[in-house]
Backbone as a printed PyTorch tensor [residue, N CA C, xyz], in Angstrom:
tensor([[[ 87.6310,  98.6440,  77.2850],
         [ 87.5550,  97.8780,  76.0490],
         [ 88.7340,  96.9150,  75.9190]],

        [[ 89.7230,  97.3220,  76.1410],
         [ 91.2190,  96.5780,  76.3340],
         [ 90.6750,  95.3450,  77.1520]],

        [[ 90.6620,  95.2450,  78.6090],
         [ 90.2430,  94.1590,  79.4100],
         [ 89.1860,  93.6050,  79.0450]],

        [[ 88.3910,  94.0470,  78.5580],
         [ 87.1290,  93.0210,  78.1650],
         [ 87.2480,  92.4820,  76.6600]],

        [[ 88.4770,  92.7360,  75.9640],
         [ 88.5230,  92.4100,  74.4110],
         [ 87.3380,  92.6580,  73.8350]],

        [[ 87.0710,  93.7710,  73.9110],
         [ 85.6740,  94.4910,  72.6770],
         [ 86.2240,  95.1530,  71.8740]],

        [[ 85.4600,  94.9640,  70.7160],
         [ 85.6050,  96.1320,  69.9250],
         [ 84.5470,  97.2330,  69.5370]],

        [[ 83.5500,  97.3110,  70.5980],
         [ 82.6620,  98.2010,  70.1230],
         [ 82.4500,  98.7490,  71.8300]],

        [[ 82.0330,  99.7130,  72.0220],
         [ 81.2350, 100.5220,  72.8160],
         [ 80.0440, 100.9720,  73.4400]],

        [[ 80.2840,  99.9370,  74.4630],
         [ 77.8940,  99.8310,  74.6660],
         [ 78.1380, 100.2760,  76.3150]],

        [[ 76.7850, 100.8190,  76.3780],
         [ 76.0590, 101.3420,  77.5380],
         [ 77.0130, 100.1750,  78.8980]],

        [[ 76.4570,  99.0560,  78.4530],
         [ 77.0750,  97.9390,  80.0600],
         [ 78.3670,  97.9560,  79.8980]],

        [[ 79.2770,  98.3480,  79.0920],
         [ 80.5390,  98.4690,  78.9690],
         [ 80.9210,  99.1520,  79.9070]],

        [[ 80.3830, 100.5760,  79.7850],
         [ 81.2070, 101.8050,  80.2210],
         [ 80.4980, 101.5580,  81.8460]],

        [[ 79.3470, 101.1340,  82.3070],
         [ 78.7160, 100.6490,  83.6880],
         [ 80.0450,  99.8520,  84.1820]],

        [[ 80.2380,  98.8350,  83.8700],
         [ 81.0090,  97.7330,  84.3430],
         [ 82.5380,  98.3460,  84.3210]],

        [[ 82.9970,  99.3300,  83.5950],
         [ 84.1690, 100.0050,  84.2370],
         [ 83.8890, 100.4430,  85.2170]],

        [[ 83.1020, 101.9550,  85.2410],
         [ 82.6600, 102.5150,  85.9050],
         [ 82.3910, 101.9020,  87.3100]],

        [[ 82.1640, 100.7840,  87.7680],
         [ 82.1360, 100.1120,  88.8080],
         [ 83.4350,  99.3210,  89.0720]],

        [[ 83.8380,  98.9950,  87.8590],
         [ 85.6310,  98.2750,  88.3920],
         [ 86.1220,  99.7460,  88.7230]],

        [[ 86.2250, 100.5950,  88.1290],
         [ 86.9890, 102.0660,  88.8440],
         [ 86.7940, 102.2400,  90.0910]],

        [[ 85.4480, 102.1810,  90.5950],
         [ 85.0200, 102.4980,  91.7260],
         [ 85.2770, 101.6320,  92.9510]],

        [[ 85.3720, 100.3620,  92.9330],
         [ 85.8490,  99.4360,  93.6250],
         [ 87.3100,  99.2530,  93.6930]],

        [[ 88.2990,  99.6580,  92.8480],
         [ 89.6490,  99.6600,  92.9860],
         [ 89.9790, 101.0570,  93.9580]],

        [[ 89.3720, 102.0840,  93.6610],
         [ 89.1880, 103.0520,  94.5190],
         [ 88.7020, 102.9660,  96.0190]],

        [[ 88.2260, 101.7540,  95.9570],
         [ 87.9530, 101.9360,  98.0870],
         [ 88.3550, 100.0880,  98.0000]],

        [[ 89.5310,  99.8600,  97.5220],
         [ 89.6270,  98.1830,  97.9120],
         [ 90.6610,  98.3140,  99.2720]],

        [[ 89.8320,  97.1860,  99.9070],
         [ 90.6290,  97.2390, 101.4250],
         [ 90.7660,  95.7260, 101.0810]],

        [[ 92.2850,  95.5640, 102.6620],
         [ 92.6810,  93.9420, 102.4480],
         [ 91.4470,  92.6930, 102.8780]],

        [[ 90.5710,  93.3260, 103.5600],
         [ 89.7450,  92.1040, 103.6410],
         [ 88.8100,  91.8850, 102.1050]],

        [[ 88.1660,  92.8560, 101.5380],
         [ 87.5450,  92.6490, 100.2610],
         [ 88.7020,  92.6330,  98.9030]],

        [[ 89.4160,  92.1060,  99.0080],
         [ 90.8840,  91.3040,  98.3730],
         [ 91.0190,  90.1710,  98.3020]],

        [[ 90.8430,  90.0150, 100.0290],
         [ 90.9260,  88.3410, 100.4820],
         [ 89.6010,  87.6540, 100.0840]],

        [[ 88.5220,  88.1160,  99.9950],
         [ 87.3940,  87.6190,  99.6310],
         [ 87.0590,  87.3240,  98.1520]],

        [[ 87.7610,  88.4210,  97.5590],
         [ 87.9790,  88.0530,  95.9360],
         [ 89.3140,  86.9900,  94.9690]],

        [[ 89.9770,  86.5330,  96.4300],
         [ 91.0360,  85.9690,  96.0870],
         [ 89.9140,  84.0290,  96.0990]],

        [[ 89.4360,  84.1050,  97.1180],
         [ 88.2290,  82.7010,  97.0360],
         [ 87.0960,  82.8030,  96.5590]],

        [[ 86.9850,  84.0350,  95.3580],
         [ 85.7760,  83.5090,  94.6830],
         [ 86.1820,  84.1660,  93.0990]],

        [[ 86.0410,  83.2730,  92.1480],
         [ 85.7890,  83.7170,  91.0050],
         [ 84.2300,  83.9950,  89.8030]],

        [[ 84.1030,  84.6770,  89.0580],
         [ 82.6160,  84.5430,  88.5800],
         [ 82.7520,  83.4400,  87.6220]],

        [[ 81.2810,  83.0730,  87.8330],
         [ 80.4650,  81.9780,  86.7690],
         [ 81.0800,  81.9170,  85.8350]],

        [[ 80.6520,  80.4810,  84.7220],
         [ 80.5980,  80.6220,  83.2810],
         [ 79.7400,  81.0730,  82.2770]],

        [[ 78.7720,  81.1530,  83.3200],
         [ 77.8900,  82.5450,  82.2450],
         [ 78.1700,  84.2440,  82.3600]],

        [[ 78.5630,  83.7160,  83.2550],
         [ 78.6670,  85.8840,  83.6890],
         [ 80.1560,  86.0840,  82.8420]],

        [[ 81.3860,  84.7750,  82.6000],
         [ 82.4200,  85.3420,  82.1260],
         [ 82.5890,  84.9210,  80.4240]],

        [[ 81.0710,  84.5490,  80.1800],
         [ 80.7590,  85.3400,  78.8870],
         [ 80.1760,  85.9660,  78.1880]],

        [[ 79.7930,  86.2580,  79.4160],
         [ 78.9290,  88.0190,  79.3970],
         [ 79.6620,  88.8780,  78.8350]],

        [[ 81.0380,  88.8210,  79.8100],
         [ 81.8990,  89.9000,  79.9040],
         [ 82.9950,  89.5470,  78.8360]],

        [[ 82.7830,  88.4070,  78.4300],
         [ 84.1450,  87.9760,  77.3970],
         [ 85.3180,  88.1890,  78.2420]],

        [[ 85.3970,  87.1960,  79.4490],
         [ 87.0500,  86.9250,  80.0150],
         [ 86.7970,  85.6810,  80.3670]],

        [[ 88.4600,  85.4200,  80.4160],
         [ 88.6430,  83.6180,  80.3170],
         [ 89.0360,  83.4460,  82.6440]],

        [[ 89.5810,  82.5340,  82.3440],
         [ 89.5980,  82.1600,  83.9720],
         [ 91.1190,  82.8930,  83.8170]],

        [[ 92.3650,  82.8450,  83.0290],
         [ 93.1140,  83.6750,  82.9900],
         [ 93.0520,  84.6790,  83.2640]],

        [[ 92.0670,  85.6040,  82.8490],
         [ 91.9290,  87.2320,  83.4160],
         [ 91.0850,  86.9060,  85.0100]],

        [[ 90.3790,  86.1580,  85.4460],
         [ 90.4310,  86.1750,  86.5580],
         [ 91.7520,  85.9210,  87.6190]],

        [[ 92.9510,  85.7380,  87.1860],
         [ 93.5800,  85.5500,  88.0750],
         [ 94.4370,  86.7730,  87.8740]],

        [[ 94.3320,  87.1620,  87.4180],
         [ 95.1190,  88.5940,  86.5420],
         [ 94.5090,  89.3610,  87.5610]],

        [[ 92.5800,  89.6340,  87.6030],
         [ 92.3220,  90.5730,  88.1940],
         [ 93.0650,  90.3380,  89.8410]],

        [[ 93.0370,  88.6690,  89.9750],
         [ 93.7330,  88.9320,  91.4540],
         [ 94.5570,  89.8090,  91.5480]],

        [[ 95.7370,  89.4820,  90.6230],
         [ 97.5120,  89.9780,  90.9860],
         [ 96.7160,  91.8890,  91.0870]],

        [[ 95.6900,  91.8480,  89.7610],
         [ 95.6670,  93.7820,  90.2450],
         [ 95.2990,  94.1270,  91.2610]],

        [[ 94.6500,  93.3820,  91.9780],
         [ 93.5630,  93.6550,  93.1050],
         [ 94.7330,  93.4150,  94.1380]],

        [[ 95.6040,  92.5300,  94.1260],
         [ 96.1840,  92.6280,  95.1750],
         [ 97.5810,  94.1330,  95.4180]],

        [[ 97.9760,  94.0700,  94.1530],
         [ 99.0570,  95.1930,  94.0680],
         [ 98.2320,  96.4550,  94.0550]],

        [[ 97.0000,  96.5100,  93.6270],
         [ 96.3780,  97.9190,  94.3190],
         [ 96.4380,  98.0530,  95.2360]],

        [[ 96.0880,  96.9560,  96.0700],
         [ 95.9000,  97.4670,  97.7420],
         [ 97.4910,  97.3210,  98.3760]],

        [[ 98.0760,  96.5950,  98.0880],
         [ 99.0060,  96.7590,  98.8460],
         [ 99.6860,  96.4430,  99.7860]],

        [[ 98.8670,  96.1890, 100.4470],
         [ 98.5060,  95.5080, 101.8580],
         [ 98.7350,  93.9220, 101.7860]],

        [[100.1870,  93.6700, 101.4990],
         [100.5290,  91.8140, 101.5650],
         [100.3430,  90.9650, 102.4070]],

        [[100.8690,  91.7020, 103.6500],
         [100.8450,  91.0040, 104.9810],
         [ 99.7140,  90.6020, 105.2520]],

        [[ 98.6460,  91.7480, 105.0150],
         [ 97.1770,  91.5250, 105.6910],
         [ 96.3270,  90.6240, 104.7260]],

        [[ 96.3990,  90.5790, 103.7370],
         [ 95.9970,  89.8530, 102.5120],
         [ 96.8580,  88.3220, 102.4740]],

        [[ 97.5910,  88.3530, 102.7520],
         [ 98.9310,  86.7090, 103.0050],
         [ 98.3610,  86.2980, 104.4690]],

        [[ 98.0290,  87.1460, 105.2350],
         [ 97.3920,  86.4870, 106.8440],
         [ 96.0450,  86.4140, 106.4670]],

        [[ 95.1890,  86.7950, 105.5060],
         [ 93.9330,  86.4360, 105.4820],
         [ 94.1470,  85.1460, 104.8250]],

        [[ 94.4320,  84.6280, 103.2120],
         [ 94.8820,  83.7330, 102.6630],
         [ 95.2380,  82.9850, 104.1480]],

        [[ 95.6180,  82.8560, 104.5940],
         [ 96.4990,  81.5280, 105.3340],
         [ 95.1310,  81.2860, 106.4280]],

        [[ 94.4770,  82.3730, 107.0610],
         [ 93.3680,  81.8960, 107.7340],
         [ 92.2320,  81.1020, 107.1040]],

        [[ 91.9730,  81.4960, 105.7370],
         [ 90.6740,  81.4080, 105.4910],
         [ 90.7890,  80.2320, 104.3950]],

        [[ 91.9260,  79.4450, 104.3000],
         [ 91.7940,  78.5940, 103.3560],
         [ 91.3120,  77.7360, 104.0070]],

        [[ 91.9070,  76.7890, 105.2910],
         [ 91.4300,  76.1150, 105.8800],
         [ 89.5830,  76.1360, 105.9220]],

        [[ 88.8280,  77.0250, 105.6610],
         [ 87.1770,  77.0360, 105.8300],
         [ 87.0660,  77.0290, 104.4060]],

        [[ 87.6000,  76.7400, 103.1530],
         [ 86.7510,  76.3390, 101.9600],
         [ 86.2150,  75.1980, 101.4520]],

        [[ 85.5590,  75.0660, 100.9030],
         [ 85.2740,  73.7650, 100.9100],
         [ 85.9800,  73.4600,  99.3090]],

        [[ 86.5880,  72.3330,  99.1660],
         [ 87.0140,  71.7880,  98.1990],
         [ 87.6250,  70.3870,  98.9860]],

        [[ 87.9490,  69.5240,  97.6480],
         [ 87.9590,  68.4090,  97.7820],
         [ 89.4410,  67.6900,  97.4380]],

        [[ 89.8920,  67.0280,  98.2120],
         [ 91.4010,  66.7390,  97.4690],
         [ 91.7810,  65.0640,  98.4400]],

        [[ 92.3340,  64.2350,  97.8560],
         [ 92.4420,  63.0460,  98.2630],
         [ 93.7620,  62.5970,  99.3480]],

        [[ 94.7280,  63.7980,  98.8690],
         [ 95.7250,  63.3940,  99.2950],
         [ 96.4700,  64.2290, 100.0830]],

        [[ 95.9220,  65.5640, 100.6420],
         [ 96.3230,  67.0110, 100.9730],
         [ 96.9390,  67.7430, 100.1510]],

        [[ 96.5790,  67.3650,  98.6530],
         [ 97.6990,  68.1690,  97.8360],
         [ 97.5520,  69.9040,  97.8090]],

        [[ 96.4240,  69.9140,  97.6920],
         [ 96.1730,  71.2720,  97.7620],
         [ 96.7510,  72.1690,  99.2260]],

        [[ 96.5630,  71.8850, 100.0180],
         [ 96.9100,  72.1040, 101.1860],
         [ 98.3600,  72.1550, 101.7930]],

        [[ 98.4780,  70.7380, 101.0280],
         [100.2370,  71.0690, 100.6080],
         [100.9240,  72.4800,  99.5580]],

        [[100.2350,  72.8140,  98.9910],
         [100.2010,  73.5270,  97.6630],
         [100.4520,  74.9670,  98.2850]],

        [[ 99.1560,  74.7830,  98.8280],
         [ 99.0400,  76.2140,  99.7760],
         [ 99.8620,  76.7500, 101.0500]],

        [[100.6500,  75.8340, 101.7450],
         [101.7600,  76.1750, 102.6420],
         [103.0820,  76.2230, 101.4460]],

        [[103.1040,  75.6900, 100.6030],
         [104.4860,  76.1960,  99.5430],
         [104.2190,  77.8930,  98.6860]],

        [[103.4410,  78.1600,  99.2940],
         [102.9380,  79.4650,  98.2870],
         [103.3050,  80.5590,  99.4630]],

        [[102.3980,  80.1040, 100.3670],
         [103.1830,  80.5310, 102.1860],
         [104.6360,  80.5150, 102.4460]],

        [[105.1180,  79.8380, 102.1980],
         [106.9370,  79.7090, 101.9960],
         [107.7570,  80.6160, 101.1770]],

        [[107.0840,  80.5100,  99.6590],
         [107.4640,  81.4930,  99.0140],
         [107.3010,  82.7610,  99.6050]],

        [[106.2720,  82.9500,  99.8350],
         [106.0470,  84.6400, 100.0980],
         [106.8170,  85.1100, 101.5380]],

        [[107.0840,  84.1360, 102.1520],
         [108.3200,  84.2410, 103.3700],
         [109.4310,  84.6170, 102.9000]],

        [[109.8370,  84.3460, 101.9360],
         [111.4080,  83.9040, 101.2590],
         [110.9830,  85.2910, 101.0060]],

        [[110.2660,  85.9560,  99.7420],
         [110.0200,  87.2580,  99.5220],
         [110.4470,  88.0910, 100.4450]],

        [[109.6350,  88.1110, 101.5520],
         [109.7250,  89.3450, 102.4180],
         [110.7000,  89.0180, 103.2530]],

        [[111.8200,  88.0080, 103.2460],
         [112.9930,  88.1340, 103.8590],
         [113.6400,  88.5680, 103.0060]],

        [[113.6890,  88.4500, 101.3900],
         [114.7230,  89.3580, 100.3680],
         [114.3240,  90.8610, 100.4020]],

        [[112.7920,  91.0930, 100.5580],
         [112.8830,  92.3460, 100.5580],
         [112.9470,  93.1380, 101.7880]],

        [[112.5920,  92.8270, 102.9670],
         [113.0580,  93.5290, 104.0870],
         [114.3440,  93.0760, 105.0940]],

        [[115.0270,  91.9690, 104.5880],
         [116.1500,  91.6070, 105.2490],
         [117.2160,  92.2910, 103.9240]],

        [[117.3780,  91.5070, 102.9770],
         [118.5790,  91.6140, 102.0790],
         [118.2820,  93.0080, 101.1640]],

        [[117.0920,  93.7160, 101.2120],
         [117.0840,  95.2010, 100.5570],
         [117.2040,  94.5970,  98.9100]],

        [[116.2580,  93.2120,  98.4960],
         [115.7740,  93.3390,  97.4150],
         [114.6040,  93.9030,  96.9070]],

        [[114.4560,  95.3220,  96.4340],
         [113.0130,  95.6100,  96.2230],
         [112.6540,  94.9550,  95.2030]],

        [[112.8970,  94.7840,  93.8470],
         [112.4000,  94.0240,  92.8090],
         [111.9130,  92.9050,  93.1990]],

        [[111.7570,  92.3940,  94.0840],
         [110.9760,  91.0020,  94.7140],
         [109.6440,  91.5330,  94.9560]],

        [[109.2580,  93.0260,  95.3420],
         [107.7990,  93.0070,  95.4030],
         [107.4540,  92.9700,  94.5770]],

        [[107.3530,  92.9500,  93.4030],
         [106.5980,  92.9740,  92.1840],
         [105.8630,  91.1160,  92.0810]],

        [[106.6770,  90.3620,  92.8140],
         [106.3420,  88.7030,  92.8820],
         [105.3610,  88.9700,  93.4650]],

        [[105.0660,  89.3820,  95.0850],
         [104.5150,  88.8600,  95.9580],
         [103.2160,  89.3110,  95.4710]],

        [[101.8130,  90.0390,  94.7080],
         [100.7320,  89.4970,  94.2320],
         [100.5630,  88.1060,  93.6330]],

        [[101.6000,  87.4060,  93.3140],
         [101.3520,  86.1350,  92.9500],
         [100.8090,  85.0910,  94.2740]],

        [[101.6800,  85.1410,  94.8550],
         [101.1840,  84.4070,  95.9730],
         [100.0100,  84.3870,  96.0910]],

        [[ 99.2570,  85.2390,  96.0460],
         [ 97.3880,  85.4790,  96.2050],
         [ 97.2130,  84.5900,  95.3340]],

        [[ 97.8290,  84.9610,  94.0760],
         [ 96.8240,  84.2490,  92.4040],
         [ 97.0230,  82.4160,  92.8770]],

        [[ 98.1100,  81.7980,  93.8730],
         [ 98.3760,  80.9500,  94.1060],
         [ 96.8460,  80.3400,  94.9280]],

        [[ 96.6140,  81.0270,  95.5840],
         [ 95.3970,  80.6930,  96.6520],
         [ 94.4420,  80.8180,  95.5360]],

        [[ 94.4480,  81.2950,  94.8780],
         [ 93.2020,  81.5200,  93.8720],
         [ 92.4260,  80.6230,  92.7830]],

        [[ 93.9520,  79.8060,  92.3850],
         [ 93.7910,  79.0490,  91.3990],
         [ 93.5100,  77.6740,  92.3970]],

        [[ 93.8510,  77.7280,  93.5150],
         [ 93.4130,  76.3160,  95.0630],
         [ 92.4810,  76.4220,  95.0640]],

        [[ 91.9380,  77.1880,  95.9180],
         [ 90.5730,  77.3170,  96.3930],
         [ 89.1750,  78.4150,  96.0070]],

        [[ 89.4860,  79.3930,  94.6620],
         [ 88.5140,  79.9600,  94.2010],
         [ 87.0380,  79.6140,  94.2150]],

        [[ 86.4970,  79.7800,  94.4760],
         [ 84.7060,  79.0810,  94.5810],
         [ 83.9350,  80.6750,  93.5820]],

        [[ 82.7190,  79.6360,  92.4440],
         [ 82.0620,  80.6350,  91.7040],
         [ 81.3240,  81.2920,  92.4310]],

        [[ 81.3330,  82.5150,  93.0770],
         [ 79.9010,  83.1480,  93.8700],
         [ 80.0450,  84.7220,  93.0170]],

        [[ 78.9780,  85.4450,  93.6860],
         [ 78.3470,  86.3130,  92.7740],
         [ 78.7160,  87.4820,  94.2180]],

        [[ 78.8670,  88.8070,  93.5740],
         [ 79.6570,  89.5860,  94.4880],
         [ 78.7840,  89.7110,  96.0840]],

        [[ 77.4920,  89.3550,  96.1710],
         [ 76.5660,  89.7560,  96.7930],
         [ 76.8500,  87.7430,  98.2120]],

        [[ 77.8110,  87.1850,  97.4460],
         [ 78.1720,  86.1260,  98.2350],
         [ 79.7780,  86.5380,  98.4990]],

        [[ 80.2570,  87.1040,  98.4410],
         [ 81.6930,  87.4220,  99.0970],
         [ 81.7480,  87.5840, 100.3010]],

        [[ 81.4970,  87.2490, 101.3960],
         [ 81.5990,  87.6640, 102.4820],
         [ 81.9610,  86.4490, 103.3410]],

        [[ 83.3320,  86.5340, 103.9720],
         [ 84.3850,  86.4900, 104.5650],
         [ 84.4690,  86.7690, 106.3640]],

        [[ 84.5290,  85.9810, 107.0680],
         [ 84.2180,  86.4470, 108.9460],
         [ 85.1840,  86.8420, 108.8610]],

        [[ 85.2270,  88.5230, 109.4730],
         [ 86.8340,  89.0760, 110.1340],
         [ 87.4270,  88.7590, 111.3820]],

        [[ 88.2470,  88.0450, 111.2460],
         [ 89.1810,  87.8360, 112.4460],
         [ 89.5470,  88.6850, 113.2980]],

        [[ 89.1840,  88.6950, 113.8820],
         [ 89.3110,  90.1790, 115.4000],
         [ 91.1040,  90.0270, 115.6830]],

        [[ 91.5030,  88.7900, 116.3640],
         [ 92.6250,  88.1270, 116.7100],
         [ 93.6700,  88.5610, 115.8810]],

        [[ 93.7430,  88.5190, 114.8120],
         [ 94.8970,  88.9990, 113.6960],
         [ 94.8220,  90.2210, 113.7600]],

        [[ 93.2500,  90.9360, 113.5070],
         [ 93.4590,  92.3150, 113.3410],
         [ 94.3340,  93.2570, 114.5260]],

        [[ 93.8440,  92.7830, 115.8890],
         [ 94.4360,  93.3430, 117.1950],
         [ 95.7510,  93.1830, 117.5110]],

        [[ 96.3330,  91.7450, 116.7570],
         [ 97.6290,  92.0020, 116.8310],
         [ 98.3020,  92.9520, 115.5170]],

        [[ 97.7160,  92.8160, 114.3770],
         [ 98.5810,  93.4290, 113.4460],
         [ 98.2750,  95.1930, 113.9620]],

        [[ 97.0380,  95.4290, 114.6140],
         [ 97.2320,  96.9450, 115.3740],
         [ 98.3650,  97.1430, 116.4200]],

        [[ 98.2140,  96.4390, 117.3450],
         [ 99.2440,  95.8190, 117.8800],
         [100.8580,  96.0620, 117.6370]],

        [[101.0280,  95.3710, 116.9570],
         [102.5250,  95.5160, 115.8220],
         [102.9670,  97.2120, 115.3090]],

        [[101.7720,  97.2020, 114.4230],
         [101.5210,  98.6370, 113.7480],
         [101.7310,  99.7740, 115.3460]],

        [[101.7010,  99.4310, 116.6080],
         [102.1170, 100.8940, 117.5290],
         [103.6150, 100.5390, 117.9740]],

        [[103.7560,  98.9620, 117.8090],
         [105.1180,  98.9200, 118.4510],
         [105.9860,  99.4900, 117.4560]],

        [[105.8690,  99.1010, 116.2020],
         [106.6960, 100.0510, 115.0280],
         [106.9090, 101.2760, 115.2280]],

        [[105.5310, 102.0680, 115.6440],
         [105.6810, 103.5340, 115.3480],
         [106.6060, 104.1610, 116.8570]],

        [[106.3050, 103.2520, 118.0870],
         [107.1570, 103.5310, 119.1720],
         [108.6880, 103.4600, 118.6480]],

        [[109.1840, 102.2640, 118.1950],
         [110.1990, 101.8310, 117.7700],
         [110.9440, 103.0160, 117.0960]],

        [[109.9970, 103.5350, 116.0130],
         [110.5220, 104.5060, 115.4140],
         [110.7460, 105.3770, 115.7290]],

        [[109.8120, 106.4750, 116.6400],
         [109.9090, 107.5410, 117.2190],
         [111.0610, 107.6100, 118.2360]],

        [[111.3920, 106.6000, 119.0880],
         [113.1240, 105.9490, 120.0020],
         [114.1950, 106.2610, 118.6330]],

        [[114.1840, 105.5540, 117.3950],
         [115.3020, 105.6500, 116.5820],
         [115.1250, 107.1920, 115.8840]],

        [[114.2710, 108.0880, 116.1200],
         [114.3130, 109.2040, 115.6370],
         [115.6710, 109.9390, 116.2290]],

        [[115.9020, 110.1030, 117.3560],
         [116.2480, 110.7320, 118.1740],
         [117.6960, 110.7660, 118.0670]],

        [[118.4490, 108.9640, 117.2380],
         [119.6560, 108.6820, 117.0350],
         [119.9120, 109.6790, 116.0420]],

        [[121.4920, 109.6620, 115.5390],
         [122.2760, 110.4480, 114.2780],
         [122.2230, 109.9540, 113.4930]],

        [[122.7820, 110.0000, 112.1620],
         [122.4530, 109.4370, 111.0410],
         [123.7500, 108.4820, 111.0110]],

        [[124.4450, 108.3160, 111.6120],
         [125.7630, 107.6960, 111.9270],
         [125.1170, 106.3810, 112.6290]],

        [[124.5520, 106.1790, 113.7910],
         [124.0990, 105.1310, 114.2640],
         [122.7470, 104.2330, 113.2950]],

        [[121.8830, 105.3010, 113.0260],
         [120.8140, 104.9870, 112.0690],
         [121.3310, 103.5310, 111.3120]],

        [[122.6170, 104.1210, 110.5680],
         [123.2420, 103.3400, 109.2550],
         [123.8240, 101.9230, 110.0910]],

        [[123.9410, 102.1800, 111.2110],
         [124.7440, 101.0030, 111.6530],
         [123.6380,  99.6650, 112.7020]],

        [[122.5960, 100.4350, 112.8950],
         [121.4190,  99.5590, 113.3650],
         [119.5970, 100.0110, 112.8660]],

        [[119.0860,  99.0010, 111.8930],
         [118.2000,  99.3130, 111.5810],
         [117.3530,  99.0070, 112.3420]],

        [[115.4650,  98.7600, 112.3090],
         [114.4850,  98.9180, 113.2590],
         [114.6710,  97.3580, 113.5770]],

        [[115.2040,  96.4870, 113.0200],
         [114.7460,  95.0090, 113.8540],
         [115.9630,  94.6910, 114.8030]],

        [[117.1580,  95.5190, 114.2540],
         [118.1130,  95.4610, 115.1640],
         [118.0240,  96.1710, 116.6790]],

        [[117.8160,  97.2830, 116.0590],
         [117.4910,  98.2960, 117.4200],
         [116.2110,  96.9680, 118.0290]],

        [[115.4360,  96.8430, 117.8430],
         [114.3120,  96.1780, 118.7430],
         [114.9920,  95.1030, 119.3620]],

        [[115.3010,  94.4480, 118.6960],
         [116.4150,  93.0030, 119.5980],
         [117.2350,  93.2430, 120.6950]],

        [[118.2140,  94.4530, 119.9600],
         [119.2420,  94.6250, 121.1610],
         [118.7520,  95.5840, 122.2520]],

        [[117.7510,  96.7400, 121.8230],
         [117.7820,  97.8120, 122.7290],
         [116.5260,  97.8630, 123.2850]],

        [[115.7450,  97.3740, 122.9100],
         [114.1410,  97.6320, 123.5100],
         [114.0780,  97.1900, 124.8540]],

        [[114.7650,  95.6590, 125.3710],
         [114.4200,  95.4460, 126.3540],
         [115.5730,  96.4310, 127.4370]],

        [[116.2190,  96.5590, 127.3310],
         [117.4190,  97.6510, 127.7610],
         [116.6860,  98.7750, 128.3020]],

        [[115.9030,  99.4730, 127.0600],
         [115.2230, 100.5800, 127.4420],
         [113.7210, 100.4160, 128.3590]],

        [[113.3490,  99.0630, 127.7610],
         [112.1100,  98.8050, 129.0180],
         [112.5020,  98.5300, 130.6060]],

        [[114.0190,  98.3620, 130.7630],
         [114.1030,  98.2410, 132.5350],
         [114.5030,  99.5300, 132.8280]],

        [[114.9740, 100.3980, 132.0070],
         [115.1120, 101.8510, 132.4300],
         [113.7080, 102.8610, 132.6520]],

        [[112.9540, 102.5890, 131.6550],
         [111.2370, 102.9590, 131.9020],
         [110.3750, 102.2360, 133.0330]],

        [[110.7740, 101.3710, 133.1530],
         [109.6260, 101.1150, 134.1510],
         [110.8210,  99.1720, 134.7060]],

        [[111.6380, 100.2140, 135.7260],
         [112.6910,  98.7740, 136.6720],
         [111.9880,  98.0710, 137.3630]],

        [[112.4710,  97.1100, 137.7720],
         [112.0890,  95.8390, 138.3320],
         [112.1420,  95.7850, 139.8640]],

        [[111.7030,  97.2940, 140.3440],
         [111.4750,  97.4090, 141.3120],
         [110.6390,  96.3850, 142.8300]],

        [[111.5640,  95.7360, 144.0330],
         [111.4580,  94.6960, 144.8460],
         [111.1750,  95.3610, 146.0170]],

        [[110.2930,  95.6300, 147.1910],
         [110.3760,  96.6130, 147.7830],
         [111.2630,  95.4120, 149.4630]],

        [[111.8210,  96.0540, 150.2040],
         [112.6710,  95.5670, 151.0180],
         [111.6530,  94.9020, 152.2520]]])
């Protein structure tokens, strides 16, 4: 009742939670990214009594539910390029690599300089793509081609981390403090890859 500004209590009310509950409950980063380029109609959003404001709102929730920035900021950056909209001068496009910038700057304050209060920004970045390139479709038009290429590397990434980590397990809590995981990877990984497997020349 809150989000939909009602004041009364009807049957499609409690449906239309009942289905926003249920969809926040299994939201993954690709059906994020798909709701970040489409917003509903002007009849359906006064059906529901919400303005284009609460559509961008639902972005920022949809995106801080899931969680998932990186994968949701690499979809955004793939999939703008395939919308169709219209602009004379690349502004939009311009628009959309400064939103990309920002959210760089972010995740260098929060995983370089150990600002956490900066994640609370980075759902904006989405609402940025949103208010660019949103297109009206109806949930049954959301659908988005998955990029194989991104996904295999961000799997990819996701084992070199957990290798990475399982090597820095092994250190004391003395070294820990004095080299974290991007350090250790720079200085020591390749170190430890000619000791695993040398550069053996046979005579």
């Amino acid at each position: 009742m809150l989000s939909t500004r009602s004041k009364t209590l009807t049957l499609q009310l409690i449906q239309d939670s009942l289905a926003k509950a249920k969809k926040e409950g299994r939201l993954s980063s690709h059906a994020v990214v798909e709701g970040v380029f489409a917003r509903r109609g002007a009849k359906e959003r006064r059906r529901l009594n919400i303005s284009l404001e609460d559509e961008c709102k639902r972005v920022v929730t949809d995106v801080g539910a899931c969680g998932e920035f990186d994968r949701i900021m690499g979809g955004c950056h793939t999939h703008f390029v395939s919308q169709q909209y219209t602009e004379t001068y690349l502004e939009k496009t311009c628009e959309a690599y400064e939103w990309l910038w920002f959210y760089d700057r972010l995740q260098t304050a929060v995983y370089g300089d150990q600002l956490g209060e900066c994640v609370a920004y980075m759902p904006f970045c989405a609402q940025g793509f949103h208010e660019l390139f949103a297109q009206e479709k109806s949930e049954s038009q959301r659908s988005l081609e998955r990029k194989r290429d991104s996904w295999e590397a961000f799997e990819k990434e996701k084992q070199n981390r957990e290798i990475i980590d399982s090597w820095m397990g092994s250190l004391d809590g003395r070294m820990k403090q004095v080299f974290n995981r991007n350090v250790f990877a720079e200085e020591f990984v390749s170190l430890i890859l000619r000791v695993i497997s040398p550069d053996l020349r046979p005579v």
